[in-house]
C-alpha positions in Angstrom: -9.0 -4.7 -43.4 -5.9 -2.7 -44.2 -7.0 0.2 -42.6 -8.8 -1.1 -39.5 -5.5 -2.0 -38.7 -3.8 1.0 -39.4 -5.9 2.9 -36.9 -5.4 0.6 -34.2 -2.1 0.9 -34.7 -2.0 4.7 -34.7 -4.3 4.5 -31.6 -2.2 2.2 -29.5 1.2 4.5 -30.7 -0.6 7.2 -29.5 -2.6 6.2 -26.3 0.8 5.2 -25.2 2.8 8.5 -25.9 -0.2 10.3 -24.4 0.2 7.8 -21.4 4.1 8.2 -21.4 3.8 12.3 -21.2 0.9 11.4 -18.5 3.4 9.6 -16.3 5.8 12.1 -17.2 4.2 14.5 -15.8 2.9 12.8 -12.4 6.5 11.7 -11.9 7.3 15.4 -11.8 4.6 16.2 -9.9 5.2 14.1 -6.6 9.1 14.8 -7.6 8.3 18.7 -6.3 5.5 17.5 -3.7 8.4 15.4 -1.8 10.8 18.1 -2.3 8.4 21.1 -0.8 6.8 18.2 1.7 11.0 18.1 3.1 11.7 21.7 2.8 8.4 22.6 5.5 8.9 19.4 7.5 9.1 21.7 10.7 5.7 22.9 10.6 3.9 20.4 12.4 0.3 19.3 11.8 -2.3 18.1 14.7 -5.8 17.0 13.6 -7.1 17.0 17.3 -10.6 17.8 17.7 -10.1 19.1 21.2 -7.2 20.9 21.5 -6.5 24.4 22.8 -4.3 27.2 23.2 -3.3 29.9 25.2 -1.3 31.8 22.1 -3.4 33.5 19.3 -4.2 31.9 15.7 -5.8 32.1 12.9 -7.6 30.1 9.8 -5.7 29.5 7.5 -6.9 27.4 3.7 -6.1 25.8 1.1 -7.6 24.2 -1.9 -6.1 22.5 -5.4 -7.9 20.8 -8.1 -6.2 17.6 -9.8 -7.6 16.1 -13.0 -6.7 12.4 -14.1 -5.5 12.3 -17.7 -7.3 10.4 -20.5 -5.6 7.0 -20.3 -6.5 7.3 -16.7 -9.6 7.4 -17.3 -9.7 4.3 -19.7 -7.6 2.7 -17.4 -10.0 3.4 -14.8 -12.9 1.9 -16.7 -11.3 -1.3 -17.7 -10.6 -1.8 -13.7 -14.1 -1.1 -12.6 -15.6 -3.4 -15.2 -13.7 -6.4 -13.5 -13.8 -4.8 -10.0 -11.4 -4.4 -7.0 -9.2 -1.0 -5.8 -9.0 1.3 -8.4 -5.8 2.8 -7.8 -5.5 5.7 -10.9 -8.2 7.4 -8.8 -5.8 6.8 -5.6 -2.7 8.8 -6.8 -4.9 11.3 -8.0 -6.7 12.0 -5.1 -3.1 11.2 -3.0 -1.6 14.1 -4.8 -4.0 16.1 -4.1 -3.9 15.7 -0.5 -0.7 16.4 -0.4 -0.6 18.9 -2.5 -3.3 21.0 -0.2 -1.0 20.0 2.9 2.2 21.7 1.0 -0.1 24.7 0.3 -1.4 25.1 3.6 1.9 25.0 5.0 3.2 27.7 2.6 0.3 29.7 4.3 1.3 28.9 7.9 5.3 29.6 6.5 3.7 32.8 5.1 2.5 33.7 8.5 5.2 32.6 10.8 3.8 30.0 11.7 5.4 26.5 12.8 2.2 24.5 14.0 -1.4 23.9 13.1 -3.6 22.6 14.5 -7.0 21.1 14.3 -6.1 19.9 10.3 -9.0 19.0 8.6 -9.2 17.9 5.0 -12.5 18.4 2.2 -12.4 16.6 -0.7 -15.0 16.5 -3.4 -15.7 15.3 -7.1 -15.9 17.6 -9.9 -17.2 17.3 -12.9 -19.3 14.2 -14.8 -17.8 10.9 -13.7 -14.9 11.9 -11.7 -13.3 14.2 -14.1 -11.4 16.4 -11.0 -11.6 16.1 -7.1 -11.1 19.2 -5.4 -9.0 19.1 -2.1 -10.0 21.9 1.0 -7.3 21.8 3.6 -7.8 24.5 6.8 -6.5 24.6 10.3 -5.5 26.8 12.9 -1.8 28.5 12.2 -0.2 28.9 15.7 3.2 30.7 16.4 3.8 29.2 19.4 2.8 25.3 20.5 1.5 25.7 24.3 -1.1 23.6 24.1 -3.3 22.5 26.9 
């Protein structure tokens, strides 16, 4: 009996470390996303369908894959059993959003480029049970904005 509860004890000690680095971690994360997200706040984004242009673009992409940690996961679980929003899979697949909107913006930066347009955004589940979402971002980089 002893040593049932020993291990439950080692296994709560360390499902919370694991879930304290986890946070950790995120914290930092969306720390640098807000920080970049500021920095290119003058490239401007347009998801129009119908837009056009009289200056020349190009496509530019770009993708990131998040994973959700382990407590996540079990987290995760626990919420789906009794139902509702489960919101560990929302900040992961927030973050990744965001991050593929930083990256893509980088790319526009890269290029000199201070709009895009026609922003359109690909997301899709990796691995068994959804172990990682993948996040496409693409658009048009535009130097100049005379749009029609």
């Amino acid at each position: 009996m002893d040593a049932l509860i020993f291990k439950i004890v080692i296994f709560v000690i360390l499902f919370a470390i694991g879930w304290g680095f986890g946070r950790h971690t995120e914290k930092k994360h969306l720390d640098a996303l807000a920080e970049q997200e500021q920095r290119l706040a003058y490239i401007t984004l347009d998801n129009s369908r119908f837009q056009t242009s009289a200056d020349a673009g190009h496509l530019i992409s770009s993708n990131v894959v998040i994973s959700h940690d382990y407590f996540k996961y079990v987290l995760a679980n626990i919420q789906n059993f009794f139902g509702g929003r489960l919101t560990h899979y929302e900040s992961v697949l927030e973050r990744g959003r965001r991050e593929a909107i930083v990256r893509l913006k980088l790319q526009a930066e890269k290029n000199g480029a201070t709009h895009i347009m026609g922003v359109r955004l690909s997301t899709t589940e990796l691995g068994m049970q959804g172990g990682m979402v993948e996040v496409l971002a693409y658009g048009t980089a535009m130097l100049q904005l005379h749009c029609k």
